[in-house]
N, C-alpha and C positions, 0 to 999 in steps of 0.2 A: 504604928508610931504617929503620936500627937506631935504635930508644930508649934508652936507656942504663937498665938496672934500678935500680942502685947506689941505697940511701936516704940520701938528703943533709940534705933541706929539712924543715925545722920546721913547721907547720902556719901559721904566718903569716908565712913566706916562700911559700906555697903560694896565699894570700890575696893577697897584694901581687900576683902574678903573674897568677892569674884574676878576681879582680875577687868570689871567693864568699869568703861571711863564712865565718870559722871556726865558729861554730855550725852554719852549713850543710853544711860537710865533713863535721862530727863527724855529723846528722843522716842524712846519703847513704850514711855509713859504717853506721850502726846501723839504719836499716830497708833497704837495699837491697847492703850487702856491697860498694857501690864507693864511692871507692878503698879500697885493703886497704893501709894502710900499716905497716910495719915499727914495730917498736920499741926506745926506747934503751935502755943497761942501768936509766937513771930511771928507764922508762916513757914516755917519750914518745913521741909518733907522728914519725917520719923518712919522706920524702914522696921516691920516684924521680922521676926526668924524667920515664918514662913515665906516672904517675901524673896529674902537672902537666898530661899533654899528655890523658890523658884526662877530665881534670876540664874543659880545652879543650873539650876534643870536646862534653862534655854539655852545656856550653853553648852550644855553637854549635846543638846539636839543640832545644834549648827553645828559640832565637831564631826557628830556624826551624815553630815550633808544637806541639812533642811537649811533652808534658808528662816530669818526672822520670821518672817510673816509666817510662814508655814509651821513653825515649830508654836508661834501662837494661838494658830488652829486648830493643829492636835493635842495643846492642853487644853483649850474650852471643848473640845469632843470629847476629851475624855471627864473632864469636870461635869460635862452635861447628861451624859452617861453615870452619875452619880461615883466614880472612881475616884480618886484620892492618885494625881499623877506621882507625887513623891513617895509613895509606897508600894511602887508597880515594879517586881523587880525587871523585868521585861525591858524596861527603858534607862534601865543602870541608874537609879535614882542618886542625885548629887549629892544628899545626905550619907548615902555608903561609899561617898571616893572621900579619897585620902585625906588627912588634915590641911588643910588650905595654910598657905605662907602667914606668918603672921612678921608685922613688920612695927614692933613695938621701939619705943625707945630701948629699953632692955635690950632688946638683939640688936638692935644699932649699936647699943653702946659695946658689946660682947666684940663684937665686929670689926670696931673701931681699933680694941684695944689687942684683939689678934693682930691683924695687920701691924700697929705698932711693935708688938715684941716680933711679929719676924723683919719687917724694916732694922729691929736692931738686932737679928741672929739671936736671940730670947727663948730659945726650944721651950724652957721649962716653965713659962709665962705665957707663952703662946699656948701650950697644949695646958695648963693650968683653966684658961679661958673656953677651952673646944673642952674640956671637962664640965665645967659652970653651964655652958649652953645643952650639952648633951642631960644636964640635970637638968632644968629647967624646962627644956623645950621638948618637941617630938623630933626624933630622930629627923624626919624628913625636914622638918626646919631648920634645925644644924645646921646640918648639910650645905643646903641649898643656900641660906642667907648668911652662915657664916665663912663654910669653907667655900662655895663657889660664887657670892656676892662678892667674898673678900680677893679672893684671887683673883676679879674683874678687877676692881678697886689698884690692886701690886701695879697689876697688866696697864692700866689707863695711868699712874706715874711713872711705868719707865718710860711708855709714850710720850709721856708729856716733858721726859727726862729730871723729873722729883726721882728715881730708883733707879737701880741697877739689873741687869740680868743676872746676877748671882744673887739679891736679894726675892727677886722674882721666882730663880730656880729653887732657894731654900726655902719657902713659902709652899712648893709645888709639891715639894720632895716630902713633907709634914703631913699636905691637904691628903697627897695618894695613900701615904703610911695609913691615913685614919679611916680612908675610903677600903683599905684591903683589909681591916682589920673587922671591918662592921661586915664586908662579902663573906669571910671566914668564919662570921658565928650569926651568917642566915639559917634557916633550915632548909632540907633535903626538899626540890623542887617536887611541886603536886600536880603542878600539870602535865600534858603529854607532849602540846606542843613545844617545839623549842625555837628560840630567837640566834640570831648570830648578829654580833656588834662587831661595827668592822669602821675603819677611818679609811680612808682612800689614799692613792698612791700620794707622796712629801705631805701629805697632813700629820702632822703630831701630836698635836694638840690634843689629851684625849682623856680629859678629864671629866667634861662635861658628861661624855657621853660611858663614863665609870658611873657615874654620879645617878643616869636612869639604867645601867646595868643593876645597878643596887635596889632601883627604887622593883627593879621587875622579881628581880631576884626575893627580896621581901615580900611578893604578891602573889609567889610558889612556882616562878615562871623559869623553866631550865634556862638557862644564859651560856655562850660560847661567846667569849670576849676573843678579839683575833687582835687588839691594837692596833697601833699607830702603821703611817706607812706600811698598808699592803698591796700588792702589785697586784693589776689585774687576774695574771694567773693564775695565784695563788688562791685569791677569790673563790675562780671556781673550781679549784679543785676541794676546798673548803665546803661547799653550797653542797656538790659533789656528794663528800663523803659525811654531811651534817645532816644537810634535810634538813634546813630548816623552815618555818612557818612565814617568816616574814624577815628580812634581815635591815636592821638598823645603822644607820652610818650618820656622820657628824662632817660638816667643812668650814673652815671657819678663812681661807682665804680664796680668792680668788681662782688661782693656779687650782685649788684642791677641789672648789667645784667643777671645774673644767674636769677635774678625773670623776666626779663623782656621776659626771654628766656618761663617760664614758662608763662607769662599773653598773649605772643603772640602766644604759641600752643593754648589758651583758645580762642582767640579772631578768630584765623584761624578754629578752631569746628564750632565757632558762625556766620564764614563766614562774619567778619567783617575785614574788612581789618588798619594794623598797619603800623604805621610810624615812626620815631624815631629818634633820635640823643644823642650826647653827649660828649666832650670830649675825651671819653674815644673810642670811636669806629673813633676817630681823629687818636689817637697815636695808634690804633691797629686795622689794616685794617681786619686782618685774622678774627675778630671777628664778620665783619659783617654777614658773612657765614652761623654764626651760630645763629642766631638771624630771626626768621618768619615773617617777616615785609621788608617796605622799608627805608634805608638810607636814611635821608634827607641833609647830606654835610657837612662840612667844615664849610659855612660863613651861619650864620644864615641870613644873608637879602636874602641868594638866596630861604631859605626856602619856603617861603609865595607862589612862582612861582611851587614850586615843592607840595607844596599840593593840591592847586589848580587843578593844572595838575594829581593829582592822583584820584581825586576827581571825574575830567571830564572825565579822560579816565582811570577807572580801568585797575592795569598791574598784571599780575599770579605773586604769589611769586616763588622763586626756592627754590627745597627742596632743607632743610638742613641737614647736614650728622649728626647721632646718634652717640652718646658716643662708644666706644669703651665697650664692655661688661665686660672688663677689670676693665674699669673705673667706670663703674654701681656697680656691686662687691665692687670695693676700697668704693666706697661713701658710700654705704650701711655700708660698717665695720665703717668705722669712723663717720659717726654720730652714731651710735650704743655703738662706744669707746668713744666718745668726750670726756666725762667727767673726765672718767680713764685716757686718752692722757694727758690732760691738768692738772689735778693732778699729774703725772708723774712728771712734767716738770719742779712742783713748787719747790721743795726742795732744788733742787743745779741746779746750770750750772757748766760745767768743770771748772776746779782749775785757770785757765788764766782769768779769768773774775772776779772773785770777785767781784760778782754782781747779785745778781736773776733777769730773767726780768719780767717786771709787765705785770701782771694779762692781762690786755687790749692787749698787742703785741702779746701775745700766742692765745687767743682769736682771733684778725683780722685777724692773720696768717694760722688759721684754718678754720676760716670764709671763708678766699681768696682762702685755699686748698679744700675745698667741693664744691665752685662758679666754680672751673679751673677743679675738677672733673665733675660736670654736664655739664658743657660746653665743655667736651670734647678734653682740651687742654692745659695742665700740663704748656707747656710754656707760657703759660697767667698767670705763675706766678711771673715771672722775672719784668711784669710790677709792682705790689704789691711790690715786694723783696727791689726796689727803695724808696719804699715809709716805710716800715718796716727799711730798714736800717737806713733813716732817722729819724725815732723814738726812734729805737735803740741807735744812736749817743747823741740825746740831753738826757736818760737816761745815756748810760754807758761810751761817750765819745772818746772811741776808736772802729775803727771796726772789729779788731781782736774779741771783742767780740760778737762780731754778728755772724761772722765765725764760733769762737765756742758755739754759739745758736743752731747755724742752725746744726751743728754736733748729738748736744745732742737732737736735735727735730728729725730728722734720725731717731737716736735710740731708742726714745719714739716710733715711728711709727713701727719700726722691733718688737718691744718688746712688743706693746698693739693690732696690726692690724693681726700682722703671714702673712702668706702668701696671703691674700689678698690684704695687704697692699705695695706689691712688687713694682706695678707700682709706686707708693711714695718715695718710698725707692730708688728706683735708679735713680730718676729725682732731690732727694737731694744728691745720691753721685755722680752725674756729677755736682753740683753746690759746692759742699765743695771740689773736688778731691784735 
């Protein structure tokens, strides 16, 4: 297969396609001589298809462990060798993975106008629209940029409190219907090996990871979906009686990487190897560290390339560093206090708030502080604090009140924990100083 030279693409039509920042291009350009792009009579950089497909390549080669430099050495080795690296099947050439996201005005606009008929309970409007994009686009664009762009999209207004959770859940309840209907008219898997998709213990959330059950499932890969909230034991008696290749899991809050930390020490006993993603290991890099498995990225369509590739060529995990003994200590006292802490808490908040907070905020906020104790990382809770504060507001309206929450939760902690609860205590008096 010929690449066509011709320079077409702008530097962020080059971006939309690979998923690399344009400061990244301009940076691979300038210390490492690839890609070499043309330019306009402006000045501007003009990007060939082969270009695009080699900017493919080099990422598919970091997915698989090389670092930049190194995956620029093995295509000039191979270039120099007179080979053609984007026709080597050997190296899973970026030209034979899936259709890349396309992010047109058109599927903005498809997306836009989903979301609006389910904001207004619209069934037959909304799925008139998931029919328009399912013409139009490839399947895996649908998907992705409609049905789970757009349920980010529900998810971040009732956050911001523009939605409702019944507008959210009917939105939900549409995206699943369309997701079971595309798994039911896959065909019959052609592989041998098989995957198990699994969410960890109070995860629910479990769409996302419907959404690469599907993309595996279309690639002939047998799939054992287990859902939402499953308990460690069940796990392994699942692992047990499935055998399978590599098993797959999703966490998208805090508390559920905390379980997902514990299902992948389980799965690393059982010398099965984990994969995983989320959101949440999106917005906080330092997490993946601590998680017994491999990261599967950013853009869910690179996924599908990156299991496969785990699959074909098992990689060692790197150990992960252990809690602080400190923090073993703190977590032991507080789930041992929980009850007492949150009892505490009930009766008053400081005199500026005029305001008790409910039952639920004290609760998740405890939940988040024993997830950021097992995981070894107090500042993993300043992600939560964002998400607390905004629960606090549509409650008490001001955030002064939050402030002095968070004061009087302090001293619930000095007052029911003592001195094991020290490490607690001073990670909320650098947040209220």
């Amino acid at each position: 297969m010929e690449v066509r030279e011709s320079p077409t693409f702008n530097v962020k039509a080059v971006a939309q396609e690979t998923g690399v920042k344009p400061d990244t291009l301009r940076a691979w350009e300038r210390r490492y001589g690839v890609p070499e792009p043309s330019r306009s009579q402006g000045g501007h950089r003009l990007y060939s298809p082969r270009d695009i497909e080699l900017v493919k390549w080099l990422v598919a080669r970091q997915e698989e462990g090389l670092t930049i430099s190194n995956a620029v050495d093995l295509w000039r080795q191979l270039v120099g060798a007179a080979d053609d690296p984007l026709t080597m099947p050997e190296y899973n050439p970026a030209s034979a993975r899936p259709t890349a996201v396309l992010r047109g005005e058109s599927i903005d606009a498809l997306r836009r106008q989903w979301v609006e008929a389910c904001l207004g309970y619209d069934e037959a409007r909304a799925e008139a629209m998931l029919n328009q994009a399912f013409a139009l686009y490839p399947m895996e664009t649908a998907v992705i940029e409609i049905l789970q762009r757009g349920l980010a999209d529900i998810g971040q207004a009732w956050y911001q409190g523009t939605a409702v959770v019944h507008q959210e859940h009917f939105a939900s309840e549409l995206a699943v219907r369309r997701i079971d209907s595309l798994l039911a008219g896959t065909s019959p898997a052609s592989r041998r090996e098989r995957l198990l998709f699994v969410c960890p213990p109070q995860e629910r959330h479990t769409f996302g990871l419907q959404v690469l059950a599907l993309l595996m499932r279309r690639r002939g890969w047998p799939v054992v979906f287990l859902g939402a909230n499953v308990p460690i034991a069940r796990l392994k008696e699942a692992v047990a009686a499935a055998g399978p290749n590599l098993v797959v899991a999703a966490a998208q809050q805090l508390a559920t990487a905390a379980s997902l930390l514990a299902m992948g020490e389980l799965l690393r006993d059982q010398r099965v190897p984990l994969a995983y993603g989320g959101t949440l290991f999106a917005d906080l890099p330092a997490l993946r560290k601590r998680i017994p498995g491999h990261y599967l990225g950013d853009r869910i369509h690179e996924a599908p390339h990156m299991i496969e590739n785990l699959v074909a060529h098992p990689q060692p995990i790197a150990p992960q560093e252990p809690a602080p003994e400190e923090f073993q200590a703190a977590l032991t006292e507080l789930r041992e206090q929980r009850g007492r802490l949150e009892e505490h808490l009930k009766p008053q908040t400081p005199a500026d708030t005029g305001h008790q907070p409910p039952a639920d905020i004290t609760a998740y906020l405890t939940g988040s502080l024993e997830s950021a104790l097992a995981l070894g990382d107090l500042d993993l809770l300043d992600y939560e604090l964002e998400w607390v504060s905004q629960l606090f507001h549509h409650y008490q309206g001001e955030r002064r009140s939050l402030d002095s929450y968070l004061r009087a939760y302090r001293q619930a902690i000095e007052s029911q924990l003592g001195p094991a609860g020290a490490p607690i205590a001073a990670w909320f008096a650098q947040r209220t100083a």
